[in-house]
C-alpha positions as CSV (number, residue, x, y, z in Angstrom):
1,X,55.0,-65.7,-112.0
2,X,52.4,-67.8,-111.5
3,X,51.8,-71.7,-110.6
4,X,51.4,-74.7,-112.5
5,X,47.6,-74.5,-111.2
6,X,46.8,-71.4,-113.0
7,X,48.9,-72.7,-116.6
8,X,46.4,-75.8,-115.9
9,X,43.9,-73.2,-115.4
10,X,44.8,-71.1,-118.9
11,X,45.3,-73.6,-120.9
12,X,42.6,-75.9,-120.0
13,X,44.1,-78.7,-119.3
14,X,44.6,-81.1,-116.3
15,X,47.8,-80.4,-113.8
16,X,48.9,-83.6,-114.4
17,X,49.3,-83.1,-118.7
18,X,50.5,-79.7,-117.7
19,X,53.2,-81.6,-115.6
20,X,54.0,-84.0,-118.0
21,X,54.2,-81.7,-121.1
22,X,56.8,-79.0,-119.2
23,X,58.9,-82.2,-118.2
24,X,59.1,-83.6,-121.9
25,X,56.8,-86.8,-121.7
26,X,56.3,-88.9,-124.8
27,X,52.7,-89.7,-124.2
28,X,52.1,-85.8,-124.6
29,X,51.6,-84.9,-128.2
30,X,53.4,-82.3,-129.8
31,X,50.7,-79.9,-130.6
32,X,49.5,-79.9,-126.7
33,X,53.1,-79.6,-125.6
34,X,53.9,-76.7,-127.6
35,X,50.8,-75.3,-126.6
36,X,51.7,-75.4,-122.7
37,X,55.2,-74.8,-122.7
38,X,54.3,-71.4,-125.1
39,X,51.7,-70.6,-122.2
40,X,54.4,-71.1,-119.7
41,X,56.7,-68.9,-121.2
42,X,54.5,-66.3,-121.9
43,X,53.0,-66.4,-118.3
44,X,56.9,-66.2,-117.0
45,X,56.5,-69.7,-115.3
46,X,59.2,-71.2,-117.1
47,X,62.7,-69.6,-118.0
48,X,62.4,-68.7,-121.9
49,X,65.7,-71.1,-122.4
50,X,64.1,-73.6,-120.7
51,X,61.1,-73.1,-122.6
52,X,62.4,-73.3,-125.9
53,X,64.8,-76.4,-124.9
54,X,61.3,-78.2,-124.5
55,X,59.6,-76.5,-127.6
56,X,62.6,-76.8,-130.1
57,X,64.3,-80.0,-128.6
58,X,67.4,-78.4,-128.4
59,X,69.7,-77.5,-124.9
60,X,70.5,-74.5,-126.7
61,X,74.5,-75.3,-125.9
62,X,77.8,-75.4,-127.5
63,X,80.6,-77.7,-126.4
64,X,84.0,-76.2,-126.3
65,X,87.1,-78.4,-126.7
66,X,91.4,-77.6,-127.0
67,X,93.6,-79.7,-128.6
68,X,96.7,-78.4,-128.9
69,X,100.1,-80.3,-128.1
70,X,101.3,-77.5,-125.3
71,X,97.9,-77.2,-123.5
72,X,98.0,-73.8,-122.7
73,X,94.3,-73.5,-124.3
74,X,93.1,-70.4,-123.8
75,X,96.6,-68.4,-122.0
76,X,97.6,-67.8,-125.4
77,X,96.1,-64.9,-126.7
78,X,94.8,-66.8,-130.1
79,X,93.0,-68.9,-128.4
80,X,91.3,-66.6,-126.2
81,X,90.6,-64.3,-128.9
82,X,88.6,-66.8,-131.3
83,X,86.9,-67.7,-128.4
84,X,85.6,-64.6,-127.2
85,X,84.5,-64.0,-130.9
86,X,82.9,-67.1,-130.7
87,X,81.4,-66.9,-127.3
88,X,80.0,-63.0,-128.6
89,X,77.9,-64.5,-132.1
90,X,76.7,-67.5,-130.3
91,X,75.3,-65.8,-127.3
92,X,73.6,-63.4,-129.6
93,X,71.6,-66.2,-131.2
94,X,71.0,-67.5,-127.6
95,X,73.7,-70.2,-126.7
96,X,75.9,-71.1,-123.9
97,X,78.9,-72.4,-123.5
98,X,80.0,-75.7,-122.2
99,X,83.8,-75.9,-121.6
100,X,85.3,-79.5,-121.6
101,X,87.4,-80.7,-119.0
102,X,91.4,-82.2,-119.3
103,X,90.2,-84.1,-116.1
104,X,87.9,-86.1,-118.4
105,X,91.2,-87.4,-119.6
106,X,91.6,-89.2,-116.2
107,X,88.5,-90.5,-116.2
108,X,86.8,-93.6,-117.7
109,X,84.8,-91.0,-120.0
110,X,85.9,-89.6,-123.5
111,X,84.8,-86.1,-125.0
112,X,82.0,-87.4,-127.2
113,X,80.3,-89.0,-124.1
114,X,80.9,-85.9,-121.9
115,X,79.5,-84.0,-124.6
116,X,76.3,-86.4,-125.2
117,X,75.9,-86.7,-121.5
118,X,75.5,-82.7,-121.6
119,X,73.3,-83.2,-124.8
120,X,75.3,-80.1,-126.6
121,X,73.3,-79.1,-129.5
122,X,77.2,-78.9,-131.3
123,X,81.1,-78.4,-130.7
124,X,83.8,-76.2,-131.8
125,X,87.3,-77.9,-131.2
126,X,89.8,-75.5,-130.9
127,X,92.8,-77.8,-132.4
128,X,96.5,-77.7,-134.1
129,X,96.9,-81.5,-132.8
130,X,95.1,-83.7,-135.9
131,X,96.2,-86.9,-134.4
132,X,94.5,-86.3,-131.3
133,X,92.2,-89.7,-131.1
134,X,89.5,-87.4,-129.0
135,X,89.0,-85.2,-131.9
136,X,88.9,-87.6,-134.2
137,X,86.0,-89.1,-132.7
138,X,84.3,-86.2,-132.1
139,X,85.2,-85.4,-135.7
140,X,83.5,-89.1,-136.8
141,X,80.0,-88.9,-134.4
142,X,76.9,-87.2,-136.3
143,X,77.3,-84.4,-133.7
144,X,77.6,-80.8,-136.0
145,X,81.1,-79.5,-135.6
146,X,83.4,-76.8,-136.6
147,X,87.0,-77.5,-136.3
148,X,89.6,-74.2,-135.9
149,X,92.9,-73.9,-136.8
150,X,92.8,-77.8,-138.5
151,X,92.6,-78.4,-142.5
152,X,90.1,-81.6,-142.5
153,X,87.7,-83.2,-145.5
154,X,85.6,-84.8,-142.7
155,X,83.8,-82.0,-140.6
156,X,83.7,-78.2,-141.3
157,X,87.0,-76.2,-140.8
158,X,88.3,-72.7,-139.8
159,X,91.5,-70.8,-140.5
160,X,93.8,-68.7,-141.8
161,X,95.7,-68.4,-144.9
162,X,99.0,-69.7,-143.4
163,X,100.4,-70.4,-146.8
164,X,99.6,-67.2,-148.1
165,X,101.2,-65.4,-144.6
166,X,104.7,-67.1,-145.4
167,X,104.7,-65.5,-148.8
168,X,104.0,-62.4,-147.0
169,X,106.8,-62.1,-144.5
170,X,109.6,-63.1,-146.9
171,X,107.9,-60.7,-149.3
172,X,108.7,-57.8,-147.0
173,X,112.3,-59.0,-145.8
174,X,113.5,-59.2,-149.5
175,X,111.9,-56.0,-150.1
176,X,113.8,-54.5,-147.7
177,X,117.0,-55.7,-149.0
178,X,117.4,-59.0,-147.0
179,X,118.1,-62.2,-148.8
180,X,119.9,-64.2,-146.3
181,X,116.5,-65.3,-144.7
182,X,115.8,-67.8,-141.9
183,X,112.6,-69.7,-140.3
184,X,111.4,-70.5,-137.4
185,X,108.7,-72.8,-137.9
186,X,106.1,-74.5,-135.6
187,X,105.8,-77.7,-134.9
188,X,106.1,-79.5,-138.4
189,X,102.9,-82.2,-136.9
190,X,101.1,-79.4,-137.1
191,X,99.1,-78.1,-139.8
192,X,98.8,-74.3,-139.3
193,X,103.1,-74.6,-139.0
194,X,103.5,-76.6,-142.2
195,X,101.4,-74.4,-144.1
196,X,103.9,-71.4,-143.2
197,X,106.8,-73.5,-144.2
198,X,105.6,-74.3,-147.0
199,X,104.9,-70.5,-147.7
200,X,108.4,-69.8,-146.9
201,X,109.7,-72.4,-148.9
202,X,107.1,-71.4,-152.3
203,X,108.3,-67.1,-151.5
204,X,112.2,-68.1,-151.2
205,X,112.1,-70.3,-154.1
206,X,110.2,-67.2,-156.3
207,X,112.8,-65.3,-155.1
208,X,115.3,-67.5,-156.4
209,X,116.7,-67.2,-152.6
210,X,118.6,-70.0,-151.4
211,X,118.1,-71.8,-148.0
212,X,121.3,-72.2,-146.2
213,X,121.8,-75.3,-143.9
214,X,120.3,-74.7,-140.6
215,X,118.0,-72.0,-141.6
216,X,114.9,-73.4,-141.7
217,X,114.4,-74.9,-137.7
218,X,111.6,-76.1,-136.0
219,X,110.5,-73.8,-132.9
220,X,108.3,-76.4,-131.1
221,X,105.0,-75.4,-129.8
222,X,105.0,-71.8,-130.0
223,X,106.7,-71.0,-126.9
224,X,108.6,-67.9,-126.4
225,X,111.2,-69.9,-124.7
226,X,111.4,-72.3,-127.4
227,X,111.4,-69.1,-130.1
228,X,114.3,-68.0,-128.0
229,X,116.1,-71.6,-127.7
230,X,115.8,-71.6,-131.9
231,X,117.1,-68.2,-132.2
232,X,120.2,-69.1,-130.0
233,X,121.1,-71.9,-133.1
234,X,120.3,-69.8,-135.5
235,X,123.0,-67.4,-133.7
236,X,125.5,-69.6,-133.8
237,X,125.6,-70.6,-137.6
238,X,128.9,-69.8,-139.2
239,X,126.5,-67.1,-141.6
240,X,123.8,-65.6,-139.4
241,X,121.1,-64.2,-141.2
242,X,120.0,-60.6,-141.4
243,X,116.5,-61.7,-140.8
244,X,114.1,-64.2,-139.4
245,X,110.2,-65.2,-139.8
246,X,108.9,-66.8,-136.8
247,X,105.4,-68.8,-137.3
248,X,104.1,-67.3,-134.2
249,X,104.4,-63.7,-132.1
250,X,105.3,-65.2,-128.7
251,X,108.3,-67.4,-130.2
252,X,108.7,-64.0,-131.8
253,X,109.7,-62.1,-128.7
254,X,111.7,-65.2,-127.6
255,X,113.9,-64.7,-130.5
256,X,114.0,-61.0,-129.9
257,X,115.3,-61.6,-126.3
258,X,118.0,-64.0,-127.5
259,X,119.1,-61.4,-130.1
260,X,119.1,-58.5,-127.7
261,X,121.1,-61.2,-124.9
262,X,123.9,-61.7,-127.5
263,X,124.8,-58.1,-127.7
264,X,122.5,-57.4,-131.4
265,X,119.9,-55.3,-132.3
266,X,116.7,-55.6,-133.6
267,X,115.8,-54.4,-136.8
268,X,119.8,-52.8,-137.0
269,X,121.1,-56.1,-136.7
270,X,118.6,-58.9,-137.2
271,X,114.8,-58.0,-138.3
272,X,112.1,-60.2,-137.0
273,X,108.9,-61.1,-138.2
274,X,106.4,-62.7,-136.2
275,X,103.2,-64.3,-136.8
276,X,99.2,-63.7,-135.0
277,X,99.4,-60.0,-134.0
278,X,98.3,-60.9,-130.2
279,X,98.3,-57.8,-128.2
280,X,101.9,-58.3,-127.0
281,X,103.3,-57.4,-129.8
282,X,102.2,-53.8,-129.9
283,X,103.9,-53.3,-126.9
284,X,107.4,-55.1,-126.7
285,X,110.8,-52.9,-127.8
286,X,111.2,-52.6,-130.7
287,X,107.3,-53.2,-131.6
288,X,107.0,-56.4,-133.5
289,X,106.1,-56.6,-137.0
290,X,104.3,-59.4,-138.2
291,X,101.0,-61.3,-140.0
292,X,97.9,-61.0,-138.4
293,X,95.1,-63.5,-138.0
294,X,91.8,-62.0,-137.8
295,X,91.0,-63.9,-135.1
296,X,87.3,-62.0,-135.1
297,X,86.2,-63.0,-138.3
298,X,87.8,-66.9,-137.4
299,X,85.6,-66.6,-134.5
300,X,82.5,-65.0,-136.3
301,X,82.9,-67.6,-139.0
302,X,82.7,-70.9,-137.0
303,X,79.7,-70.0,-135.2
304,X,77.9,-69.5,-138.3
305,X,78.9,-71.9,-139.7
306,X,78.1,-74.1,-136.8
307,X,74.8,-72.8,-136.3
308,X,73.5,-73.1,-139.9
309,X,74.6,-77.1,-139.2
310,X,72.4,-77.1,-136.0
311,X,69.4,-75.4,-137.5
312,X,69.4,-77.3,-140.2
313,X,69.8,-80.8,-138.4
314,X,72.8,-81.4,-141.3
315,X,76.4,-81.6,-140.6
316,X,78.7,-79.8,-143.5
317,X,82.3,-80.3,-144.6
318,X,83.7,-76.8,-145.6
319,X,86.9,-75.3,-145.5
320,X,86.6,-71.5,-145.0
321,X,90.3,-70.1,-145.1
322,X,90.4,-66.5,-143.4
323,X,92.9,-63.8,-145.4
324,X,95.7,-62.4,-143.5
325,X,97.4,-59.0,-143.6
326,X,100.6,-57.6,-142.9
327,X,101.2,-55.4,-140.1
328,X,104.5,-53.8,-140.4
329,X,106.3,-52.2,-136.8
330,X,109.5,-51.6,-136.0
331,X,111.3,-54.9,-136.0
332,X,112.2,-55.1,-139.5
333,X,114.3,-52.6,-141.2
334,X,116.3,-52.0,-144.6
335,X,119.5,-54.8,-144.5
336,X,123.0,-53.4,-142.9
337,X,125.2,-52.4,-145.4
């Protein structure tokens, strides 16, 4: 690597331009900056990220935000799987990461201003709490943006087909022969949760399938204590039912374990279906059947379509909504005669 006297030396100009070009000066022009810093870069005196910060006028980072109402962020497997997905096709076209604090919360600083002060070239806001005032500024600033797991018109959004994974998972209990079908749904402030009710709701009224009182109860934040607290009502109705959607796999084995703690059996008594397919529920007893989220393609998706945003110096608003599949196990069987 060599000094700042030879890339005054190469490039022929003084030590002091040289200086003042590879630390972004305004009385440099453009066409003598580019000039250096590409002679810096090539001559290993500058880090090539470093170099093409100064060239392209970018930091060459993404902000990372959670907003969800439980705060686990990236414990639950989701989460951690979009980001990792995310993390993968952005650090293929050269980006790092920039997580944000909850500390920022207790100081006199909001998101935005954590994430200007950082000069993040964008931000993907990993979110199922839309009233969140943080990402709604974020959300109103001229900074590109991708939103995950939020339905918004303002910014550019992420996610899965929850409506279409409620009609899924009654689907498959009344082909099995159940009709006596409950729900435990997530939080009902939350979009991704309403959009499974409301797929419950649409496949149980197609099925001309009533809803019993009590069948249809909110699970919280998609906590498997919680998905075990909801099963214990559900439990206790005069008319249990012979099967159960859960909006998410970790209320899912909640539910199992209060079903199993009462002395049933999962599918023989009460099949389960959950909702995500985190790696969990390949491996609880029985094995969980339930609708998976490509969480890869979610991923894949919002860094593209971040990306194209920060390229082309444009914010978008589009809603890409990522299928979902069924993945049938072992916790759902034919109804008990």
């Amino acid at each position: 690597m060599g000094t700042i006297y030879d890339l005054a030396k190469i490039t022929g100009f003084s030590i002091t331009t040289v200086s003042k070009a590879l630390n972004n000066y305004s009385d440099v022009s453009e066409k003598t900056k580019a000039k250096i810093v590409q002679a810096a870069a090539d001559m290993g005196y500058l880090p090539n990220a470093h170099a093409q910060s100064l060239s392209t006028k970018r930091s060459w980072t993404i902000g990372v935000m959670f907003s969800e109402a439980n705060e686990v962020g990236m414990m639950h497997p989701f989460f951690n799987a979009i980001i990792e997905s995310f993390r993968k096709a952005t650090e293929q076209q050269g980006y790092d990461l920039i997580f944000a604090s909850r500390n920022l919360r207790n100081r006199d600083m909001s998101y935005l201003e954590h994430f200007q002060h950082r000069a993040v070239d964008g931000i993907v806001v990993i979110c199922s709490d839309q009233m969140d005032k943080h990402v709604q500024e974020l959300i109103q600033s001229s900074i590109p943006i991708v939103v995950v797991d939020m339905d918004s018109t303002d910014c550019s959004v992420v996610f899965s087909d929850n409506l279409s994974g409620g009609t899924l998972a009654v689907n498959h209990l009344y082909e099995l022969g159940h009709r006596l079908i409950a729900h435990i749904a997530g939080d009902m402030t939350i979009d991704a949760g309403l959009a499974r009710i409301e797929g419950y709701k649409q496949a149980m009224d197609r099925l001309a399938l009533p809803i019993p009182d009590g069948y249809l109860i909110n699970g919280g934040f998609f906590s498997v204590e919680e998905g075990k607290q909801a099963m214990q009502t559900l439990l206790a109705l005069p008319k249990r039912p012979t099967a159960v959607f859960v909006a998410g796999d970790q209320m899912a084995i909640g539910a199992m374990e209060a079903i199993h703690e009462a002395g049933l059996q999962v599918p023989h008594d009460i099949s389960v279906v959950g909702y995500d397919d985190i790696e969990m529920s390949k491996y609880v007893t029985p094995k969980l059947t339930t609708v998976r989220q490509d969480t890869e393609r979610i991923g894949q998706h919002a860094a593209e379509l971040l990306i194209e945003q920060i390229v082309n110096k444009k914010r978008v608003m589009t809603t890409d909504i990522i299928p979902v599949d069924l993945i049938v196990r072992q916790s759902t069987g034919p109804v008990k005669a």
